[in-house]
C-alpha positions in Angstrom: -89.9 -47.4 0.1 -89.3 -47.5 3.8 -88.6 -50.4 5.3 -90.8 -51.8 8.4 -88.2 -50.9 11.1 -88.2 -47.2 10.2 -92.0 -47.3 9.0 -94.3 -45.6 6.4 -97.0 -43.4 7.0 -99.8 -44.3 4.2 -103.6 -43.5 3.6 -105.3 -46.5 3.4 -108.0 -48.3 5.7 -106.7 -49.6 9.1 -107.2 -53.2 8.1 -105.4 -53.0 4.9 -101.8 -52.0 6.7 -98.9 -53.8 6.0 -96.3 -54.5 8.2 -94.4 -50.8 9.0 -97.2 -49.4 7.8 -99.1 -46.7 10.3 -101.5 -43.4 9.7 -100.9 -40.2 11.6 -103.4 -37.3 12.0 -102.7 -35.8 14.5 -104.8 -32.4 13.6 -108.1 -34.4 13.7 -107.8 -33.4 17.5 -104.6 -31.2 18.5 -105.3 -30.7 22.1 -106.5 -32.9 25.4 -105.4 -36.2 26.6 -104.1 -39.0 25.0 -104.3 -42.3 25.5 -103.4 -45.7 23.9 -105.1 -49.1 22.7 -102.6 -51.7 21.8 -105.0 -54.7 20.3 -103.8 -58.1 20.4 -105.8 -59.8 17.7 -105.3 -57.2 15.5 -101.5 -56.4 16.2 -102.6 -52.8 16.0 -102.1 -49.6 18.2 -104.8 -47.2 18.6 -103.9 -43.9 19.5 -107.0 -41.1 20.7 -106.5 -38.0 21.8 -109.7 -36.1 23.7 -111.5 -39.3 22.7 -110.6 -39.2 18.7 -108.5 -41.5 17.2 -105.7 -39.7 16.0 -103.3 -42.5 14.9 -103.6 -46.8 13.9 -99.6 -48.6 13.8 -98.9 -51.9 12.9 -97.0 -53.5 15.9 -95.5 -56.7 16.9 -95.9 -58.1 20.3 -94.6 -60.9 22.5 -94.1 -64.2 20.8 -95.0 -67.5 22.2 -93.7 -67.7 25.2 -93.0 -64.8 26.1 -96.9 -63.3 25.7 -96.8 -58.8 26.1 -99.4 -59.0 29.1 -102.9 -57.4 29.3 -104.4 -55.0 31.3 -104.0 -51.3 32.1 -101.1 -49.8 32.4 -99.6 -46.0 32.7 -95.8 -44.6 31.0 -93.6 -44.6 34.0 -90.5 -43.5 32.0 -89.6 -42.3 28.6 -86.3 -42.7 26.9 -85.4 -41.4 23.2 -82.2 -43.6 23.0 -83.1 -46.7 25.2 -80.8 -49.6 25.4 -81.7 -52.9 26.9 -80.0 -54.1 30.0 -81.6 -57.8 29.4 -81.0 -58.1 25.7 -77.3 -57.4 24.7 -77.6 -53.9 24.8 -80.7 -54.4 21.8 -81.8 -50.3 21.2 -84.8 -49.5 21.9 -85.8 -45.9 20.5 -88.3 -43.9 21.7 -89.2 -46.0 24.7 -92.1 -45.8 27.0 -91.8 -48.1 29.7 -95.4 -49.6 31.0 -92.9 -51.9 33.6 -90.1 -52.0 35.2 -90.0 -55.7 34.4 -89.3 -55.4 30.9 -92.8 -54.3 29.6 -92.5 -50.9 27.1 -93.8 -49.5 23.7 -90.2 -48.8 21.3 -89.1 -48.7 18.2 -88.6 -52.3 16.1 -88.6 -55.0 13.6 -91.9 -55.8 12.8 -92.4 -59.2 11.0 -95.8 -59.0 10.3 -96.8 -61.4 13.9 -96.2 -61.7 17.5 -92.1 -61.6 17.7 -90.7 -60.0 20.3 -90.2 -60.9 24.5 -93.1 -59.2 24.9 -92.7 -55.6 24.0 -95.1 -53.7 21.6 -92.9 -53.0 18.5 -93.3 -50.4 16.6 -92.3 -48.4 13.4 -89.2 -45.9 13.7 -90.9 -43.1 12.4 -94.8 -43.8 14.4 -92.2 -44.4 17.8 -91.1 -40.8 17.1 -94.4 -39.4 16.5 -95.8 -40.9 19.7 -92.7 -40.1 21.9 -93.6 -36.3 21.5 -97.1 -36.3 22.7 -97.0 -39.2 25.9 -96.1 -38.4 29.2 -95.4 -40.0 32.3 -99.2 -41.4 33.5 -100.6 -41.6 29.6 -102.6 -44.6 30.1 -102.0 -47.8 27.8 -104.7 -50.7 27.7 -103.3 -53.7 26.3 -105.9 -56.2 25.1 -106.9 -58.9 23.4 -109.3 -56.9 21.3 -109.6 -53.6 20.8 -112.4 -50.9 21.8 -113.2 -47.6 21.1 -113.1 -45.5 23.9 -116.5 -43.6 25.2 -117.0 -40.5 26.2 -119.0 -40.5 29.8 -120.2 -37.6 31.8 -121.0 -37.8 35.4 -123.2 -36.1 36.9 -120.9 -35.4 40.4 -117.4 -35.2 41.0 -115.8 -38.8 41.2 -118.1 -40.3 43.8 -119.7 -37.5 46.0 -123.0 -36.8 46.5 -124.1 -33.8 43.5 -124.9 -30.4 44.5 -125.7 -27.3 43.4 -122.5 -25.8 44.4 -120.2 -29.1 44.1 -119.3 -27.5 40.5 -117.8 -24.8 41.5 -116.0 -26.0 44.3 -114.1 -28.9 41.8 -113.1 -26.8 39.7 -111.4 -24.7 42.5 -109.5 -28.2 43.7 -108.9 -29.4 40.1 -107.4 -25.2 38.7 -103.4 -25.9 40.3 -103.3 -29.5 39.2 -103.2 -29.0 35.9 -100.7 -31.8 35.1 -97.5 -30.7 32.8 -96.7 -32.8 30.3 -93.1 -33.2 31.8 -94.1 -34.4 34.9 -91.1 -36.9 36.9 -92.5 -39.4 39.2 -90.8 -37.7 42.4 -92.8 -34.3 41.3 -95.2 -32.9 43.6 -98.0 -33.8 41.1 -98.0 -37.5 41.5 -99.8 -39.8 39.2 -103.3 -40.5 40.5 -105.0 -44.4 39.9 -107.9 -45.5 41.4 -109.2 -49.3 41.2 -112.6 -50.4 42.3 -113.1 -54.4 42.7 -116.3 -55.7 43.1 -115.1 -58.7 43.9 -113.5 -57.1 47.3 -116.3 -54.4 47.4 -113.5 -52.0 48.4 -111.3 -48.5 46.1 -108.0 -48.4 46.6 -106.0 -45.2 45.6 -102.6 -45.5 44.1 -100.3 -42.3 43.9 -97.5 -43.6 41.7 -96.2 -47.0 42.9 -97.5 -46.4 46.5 -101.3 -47.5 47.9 -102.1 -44.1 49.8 -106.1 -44.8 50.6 -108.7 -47.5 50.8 -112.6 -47.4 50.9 -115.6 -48.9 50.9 -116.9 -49.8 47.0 -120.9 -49.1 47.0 -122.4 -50.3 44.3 -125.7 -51.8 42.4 -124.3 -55.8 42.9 -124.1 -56.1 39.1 -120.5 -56.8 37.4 -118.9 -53.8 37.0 -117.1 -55.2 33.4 -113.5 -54.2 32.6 -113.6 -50.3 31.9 -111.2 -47.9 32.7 -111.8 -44.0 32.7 -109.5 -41.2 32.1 -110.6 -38.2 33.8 -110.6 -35.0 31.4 -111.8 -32.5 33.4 -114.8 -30.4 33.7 -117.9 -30.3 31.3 -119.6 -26.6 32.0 -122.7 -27.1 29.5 -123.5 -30.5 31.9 -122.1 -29.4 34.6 -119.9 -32.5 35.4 -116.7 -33.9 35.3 -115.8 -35.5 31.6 -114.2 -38.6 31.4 -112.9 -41.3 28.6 -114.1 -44.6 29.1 -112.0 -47.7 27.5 -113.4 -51.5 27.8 -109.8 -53.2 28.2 -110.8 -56.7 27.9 -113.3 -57.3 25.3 -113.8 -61.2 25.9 -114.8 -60.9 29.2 -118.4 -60.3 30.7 -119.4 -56.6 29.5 -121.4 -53.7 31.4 -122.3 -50.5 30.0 -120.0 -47.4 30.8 -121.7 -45.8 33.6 -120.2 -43.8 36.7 -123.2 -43.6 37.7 -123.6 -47.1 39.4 -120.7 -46.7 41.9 -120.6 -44.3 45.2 -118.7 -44.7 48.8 -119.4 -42.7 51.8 -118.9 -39.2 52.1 -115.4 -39.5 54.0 -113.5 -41.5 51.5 -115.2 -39.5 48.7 -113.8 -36.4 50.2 -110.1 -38.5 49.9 -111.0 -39.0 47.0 -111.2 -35.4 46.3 -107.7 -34.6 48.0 -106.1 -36.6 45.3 -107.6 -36.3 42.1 -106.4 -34.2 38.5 -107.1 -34.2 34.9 -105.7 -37.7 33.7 -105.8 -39.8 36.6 -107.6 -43.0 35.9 -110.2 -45.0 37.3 -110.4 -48.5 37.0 -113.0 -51.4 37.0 -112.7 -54.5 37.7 -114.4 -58.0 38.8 -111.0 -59.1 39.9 -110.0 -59.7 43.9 -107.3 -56.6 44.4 -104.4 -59.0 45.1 -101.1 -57.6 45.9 -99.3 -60.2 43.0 -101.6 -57.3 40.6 -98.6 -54.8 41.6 -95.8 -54.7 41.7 -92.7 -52.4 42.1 -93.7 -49.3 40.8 -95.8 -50.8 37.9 -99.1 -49.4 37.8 -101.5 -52.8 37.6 -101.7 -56.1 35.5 -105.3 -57.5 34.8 -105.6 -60.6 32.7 
């Protein structure tokens, strides 16, 4: 039987894993994007792809003391045959980074609890599996409980003002930026974040590791609850755009996933516009948008 570095792929119910153990069905949804729910409590990884859950690991995360941070993160680089520069040279196989402090999804020993300096270990084989179908801006939500993600519909594009013709004329801007799965951070297609704060009533926009726009956040005064959104792209039959909604803190003060309760004025909505593809992100948050959130070319850290 495998062992739980290299990992078995079994058929049994998600809470009955052991250790190594992971499932992988990947033809429940073969096509749209993915993204990933690492859950704390749980020491699982969800994987969805289109909004299906495709895949549940086993994982091992940071030990006490050296905690794997929450919040929501994007792959900023992928390495098959990663090597630590902290750790005597420790492999790490089949690495997606999520900092470039230390922070990544690889292959390794899982114990069966928290053990590592705060990467999310995972089983040889799973590691494999999931290197092939990331790619640099896949979204990862690390939390202390895991959620389902959502799928959400609104009825404009981002936060413009519907009409009749605003279909057509999205789907115009959003045809050439289809985003390639092999996408380098230095491409022409760079990865697209957005962050609204109630708590500084303002939307910043984040094209990789740089703060390119700011606006003003319009919204119905009520918490807007810790949800980020993965744009998909367009839905004809309701005529708006599709997105994935993720809660990525479960213990903190919920609101319902609705696009619907946040707008800016026209001019930074049209920014928006100027910046957006399928698979940027948008996210929520109660939180002041403080610079020690960021840093380097990390995408943002929300306890």
């Amino acid at each position: 039987m495998a062992g739980p570095l290299a990992g078995q792929h079994v058929y049994k119910e998600i809470n009955a894993l052991q250790p190594g153990e992971y499932t992988w069905h990947p033809d429940r949804q073969p096509d749209g994007p993915v993204s990933i729910v690492v859950s704390l409590d749980e020491q699982r990884v969800h994987v969805y792809r289109n909004g299906i859950r495709i895949a549940v690991s086993t994982c091992s995360t940071g030990k006490p003391g050296h905690e794997t941070p929450t919040g929501v993160f994007v792959v900023l680089q992928k390495d098959r045959d990663h090597r630590s520069s902290t750790y005597n040279n420790a492999p790490m196989p089949n690495m997606n980074r999520l900092t470039w402090g230390g922070i990544a999804l690889h292959a390794g020993n899982l114990p069966g609890y928290p053990a590592s300096h705060g990467c999310v270990r995972l089983p040889l084989d799973f590691s494999a599996n999931l290197f092939e179908i990331t790619h640099l801006g896949t979204p990862v939500i690390i939390a202390a409980s895991g959620a389902s993600p959502d799928s959400v519909v609104h009825p404009g594009f981002i936060l413009g003002e519907y009409s009749e013709t605003e279909f057509e004329k999205v789907l115009a801007t959003l045809e050439p930026r289809k985003r390639p799965s092999d996408w380098v951070l230095d491409d022409a297609y760079p990865i697209t974040s957005m962050i609204a704060s109630s708590h500084d009533e303002r939307i910043i926009i984040l094209e990789n590791d740089r703060q390119v726009a700011e606006g003003q956040l319009i919204w119905d005064g009520l918490p807007l609850g810790p949800h980020v959104y993965v744009l998909h792209g367009p839905d004809d039959g309701l005529r708006g755009m599709q997105w994935q909604a993720i809660t990525y803190d479960a213990t903190a003060e919920q609101a319902d996933h609705d696009l619907t309760r946040v707008r800016t004025d026209q001019a930074f909505a049209d920014v928006i516009g100027l910046h957006s593809h399928p698979g940027m992100i948008f996210v929520f948050t109660d939180l002041p948008l403080h610079p020690d959130s960021r840093s380097g070319r990390d995408f943002v850290i929300m306890s």
